[in-house]
N, C-alpha and C positions, 0 to 999 in steps of 0.2 A: 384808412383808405381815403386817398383824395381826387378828385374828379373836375377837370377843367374839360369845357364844353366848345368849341369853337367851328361854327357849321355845320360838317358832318365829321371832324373827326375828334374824337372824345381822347383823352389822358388820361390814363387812370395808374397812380401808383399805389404800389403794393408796398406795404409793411411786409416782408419776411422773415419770419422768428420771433424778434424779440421788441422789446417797447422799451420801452423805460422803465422802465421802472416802475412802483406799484401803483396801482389806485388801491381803494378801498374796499373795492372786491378781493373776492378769492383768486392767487395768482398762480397760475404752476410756474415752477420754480426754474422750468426752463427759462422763464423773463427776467426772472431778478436773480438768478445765481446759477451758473452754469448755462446759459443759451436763453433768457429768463423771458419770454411773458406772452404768455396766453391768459389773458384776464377775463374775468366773468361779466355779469352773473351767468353761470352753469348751473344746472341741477346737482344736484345729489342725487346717483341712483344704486339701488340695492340690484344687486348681480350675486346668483345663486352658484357659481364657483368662481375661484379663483386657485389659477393656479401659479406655480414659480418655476420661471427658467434662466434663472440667474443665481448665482453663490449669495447667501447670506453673509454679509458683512460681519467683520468682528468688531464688536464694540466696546466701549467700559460699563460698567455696571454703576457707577455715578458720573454726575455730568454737571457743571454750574448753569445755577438760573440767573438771569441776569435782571434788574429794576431797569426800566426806561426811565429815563430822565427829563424833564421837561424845558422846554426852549423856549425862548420870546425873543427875537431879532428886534434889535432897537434900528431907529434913523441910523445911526452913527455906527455902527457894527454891520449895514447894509453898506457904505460907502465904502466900509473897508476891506468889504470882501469884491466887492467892484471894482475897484482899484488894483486887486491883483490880476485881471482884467486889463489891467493900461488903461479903463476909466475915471474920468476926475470929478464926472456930476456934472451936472446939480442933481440930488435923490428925490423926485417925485413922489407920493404918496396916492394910492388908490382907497376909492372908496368900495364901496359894499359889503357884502359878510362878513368876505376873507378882506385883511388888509393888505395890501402888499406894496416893496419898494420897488420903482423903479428908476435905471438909468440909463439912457438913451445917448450913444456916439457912434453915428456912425461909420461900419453900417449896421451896427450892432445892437439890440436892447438885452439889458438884464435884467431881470426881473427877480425875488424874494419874496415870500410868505412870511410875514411877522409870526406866525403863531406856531408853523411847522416848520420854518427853514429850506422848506420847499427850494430848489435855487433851481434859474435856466437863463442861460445866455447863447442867445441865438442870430444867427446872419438872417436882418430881414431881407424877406421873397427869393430865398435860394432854397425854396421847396416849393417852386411850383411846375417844375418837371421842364420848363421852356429852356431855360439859360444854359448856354452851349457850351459852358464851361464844366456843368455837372452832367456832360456824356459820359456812357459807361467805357468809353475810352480814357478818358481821363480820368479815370479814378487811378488809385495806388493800389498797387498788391496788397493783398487783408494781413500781411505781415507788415509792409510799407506803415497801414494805418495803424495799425498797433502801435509801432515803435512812435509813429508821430502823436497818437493820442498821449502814449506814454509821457513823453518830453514836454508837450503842452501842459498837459496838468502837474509834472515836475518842477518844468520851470517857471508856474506861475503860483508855487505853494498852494497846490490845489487838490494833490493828492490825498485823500483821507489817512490816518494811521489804521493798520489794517485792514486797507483795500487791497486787491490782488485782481487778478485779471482773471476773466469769465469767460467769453463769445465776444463772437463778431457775427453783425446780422445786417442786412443790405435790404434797404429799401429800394424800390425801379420803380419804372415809369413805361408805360408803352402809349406811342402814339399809335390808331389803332381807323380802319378807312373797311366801314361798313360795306361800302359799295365793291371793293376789291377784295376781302376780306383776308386782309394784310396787317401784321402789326409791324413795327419798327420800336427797339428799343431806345428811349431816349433820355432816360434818369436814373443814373443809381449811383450810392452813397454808402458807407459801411458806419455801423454804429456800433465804437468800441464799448465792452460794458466792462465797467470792475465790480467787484461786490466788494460787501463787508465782510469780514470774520471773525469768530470771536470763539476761545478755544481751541483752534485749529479747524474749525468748521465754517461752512457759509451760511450767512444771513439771508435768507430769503428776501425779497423785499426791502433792501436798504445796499446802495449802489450808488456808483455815479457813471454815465457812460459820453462818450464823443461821438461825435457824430463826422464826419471828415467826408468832404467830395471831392468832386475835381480838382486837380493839382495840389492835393494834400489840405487845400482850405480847410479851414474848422466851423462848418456851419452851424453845429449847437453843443451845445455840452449842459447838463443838466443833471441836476444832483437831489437826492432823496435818500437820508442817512437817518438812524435811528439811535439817538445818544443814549448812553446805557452804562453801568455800574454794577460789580459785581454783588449778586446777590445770598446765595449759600450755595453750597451741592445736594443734591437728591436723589435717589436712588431711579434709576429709567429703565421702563421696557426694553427686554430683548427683543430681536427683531423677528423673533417666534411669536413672541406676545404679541408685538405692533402687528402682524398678521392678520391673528385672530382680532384687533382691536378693527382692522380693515372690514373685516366680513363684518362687522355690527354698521363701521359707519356707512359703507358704503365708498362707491367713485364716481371722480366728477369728470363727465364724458358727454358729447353731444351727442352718440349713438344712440338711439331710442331702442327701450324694452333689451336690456343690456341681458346675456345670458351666459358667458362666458372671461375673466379677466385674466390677463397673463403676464405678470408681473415680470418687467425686464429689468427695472432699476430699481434700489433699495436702497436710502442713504440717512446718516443721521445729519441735522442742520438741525438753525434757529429758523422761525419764520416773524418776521417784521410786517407788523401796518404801518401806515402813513404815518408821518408825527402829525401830532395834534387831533389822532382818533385815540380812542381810550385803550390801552394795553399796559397794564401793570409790571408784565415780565414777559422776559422773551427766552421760552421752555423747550431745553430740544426735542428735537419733532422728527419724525420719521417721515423720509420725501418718498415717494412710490410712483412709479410710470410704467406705462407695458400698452399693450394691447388688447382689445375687446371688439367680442363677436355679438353682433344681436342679431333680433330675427331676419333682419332683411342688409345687414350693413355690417360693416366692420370700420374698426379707427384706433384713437388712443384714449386712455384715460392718464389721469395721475390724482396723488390725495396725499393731504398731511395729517400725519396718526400723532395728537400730542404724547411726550414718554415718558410722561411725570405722574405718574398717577395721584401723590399727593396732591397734584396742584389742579385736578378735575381732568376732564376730558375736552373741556373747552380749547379752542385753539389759541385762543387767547384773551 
């Protein structure tokens, strides 16, 4: 959410659906693959039933584990991914924890994580809800931006191998007059997402999505990819077991004192963290969302049930 203040009348735009891509929290999978991100931190809570109103899916009974692979972005492999950009440099060097590149032409900066790959190249101050070129009249039909995100990162060798296309999720803006209590829409932007996949599944967590506003511009594009290697096959929960592995761990939902769960989706996927957070192997997981009743409220949850039991119950 971001918030510009100017006398009495306030901006405030709204994120709807999805983000980017992951943080380091726990993500539902609507953010990073398929509509993907509602991010935490959320509770875990234990809910004394759950029920199902959706077909169980058919699955295989083995499935490949994958090893992550680890990355270090040099100077010189930062310039070269900036460049498919149409930037030329000079690559700046940031200090503090994280290291990261930066290249600046505008109106554009890009930015790189040395350590996770991390990437984002973004149009400065065409997110601050004013500029009248990002009215929700000028935006492109959510099919318009598709095809344009598509051909952008086609035509600048930017597409991942094994990205495929996810959601579209729009961010607005409202100008908004306490005294008249009136709002007026005046920002909105579509943010194409692709995901990874890997065996014919998606990657939770490892994407790269566009960002596209008025008159088709490309205001960011930012990428979070998880490199990986095949690892062996192993035998995975059915999604009878994943069930029952549910009622042990429990679902992550904002609803307080949760009393009822109604499982509307069921799907197998990998889930991915960040690079450069510790994950050894990326295990399919069984994705869950539905609905839940508590004492005074209703909403959604969703949860990932790992389906390897060999390899722990750990998510990762």
């Amino acid at each position: 959410m971001k918030q510009v203040a100017t006398g009495f009348t306030v901006l405030v735009l709204l994120v709807i659906g999805t983000a980017l891509l992951p943080t380091a929290s726990l993500q539902d999978d609507e953010g990073a693959n398929g509509g993907i991100e509602i991010v935490g931190p959320y509770g875990v809570q234990s809910v004394s039933e759950i029920a199902l109103s959706t077909a169980l899916p058919r699955g295989p009974e083995q499935a490949m584990v994958y090893k992550t692979v680890d990355i270090l972005i040099s100077k010189d492999e930062a310039l070269k991914i900036a460049e498919k950009f149409g930037m030329s440099g000079p690559v700046e060097e940031s200090g503090g924890r994280i290291k990261r590149y930066i290249v600046k032409e505008e109106p554009y900066t890009f930015e790189i994580e040395e350590e996770s790959g991390y990437m984002t190249y973004a149009w400065d101050g065409r997110y601050s809800g004013v500029d009248p070129r990002d009215r929700p009249e000028n935006l492109p039909t959510d099919e318009e931006c598709r095809k344009i995100a598509e051909a952008f990162l086609t035509s600048h060798d930017l597409m991942p191998e094994g990205a495929v296309f996810s959601s579209i999720a729009h961010g607005e803006g409202f100008a908004s007059n306490a005294a008249k209590k009136i709002s007026i829409a005046t920002y909105k932007d579509s943010r194409v997402l692709f995901t990874d996949t890997l065996s014919g599944l998606p990657v939770a967590g490892s994407g790269i999505a566009v960002t596209v506003g008025g008159g088709g511009d490309i205001l960011e594009v930012s990428r979070r990819w998880r490199d990986v290697e095949p690892y062996k096959e192993f035998a995975i929960l059915s999604p009878e077991e994943a069930i029952e592995e549910l009622k042990q761990t429990g679902i992550v939902t904002l609803v307080s004192s949760p009393t009822k769960a109604i499982i509307n989706e069921i799907r197998l996927c990998y889930y991915a963290t960040p690079p450069g957070t510790e994950q050894p192997y990326l295990k399919p997981t069984y994705y869950f969302r539905g609905t839940v009743e508590g004492e005074k409220e209703t909403g959604t949850f969703f949860q990932y049930v790992p389906a390897v039991p060999e390899l722990g119950k750990e998510l990762y």
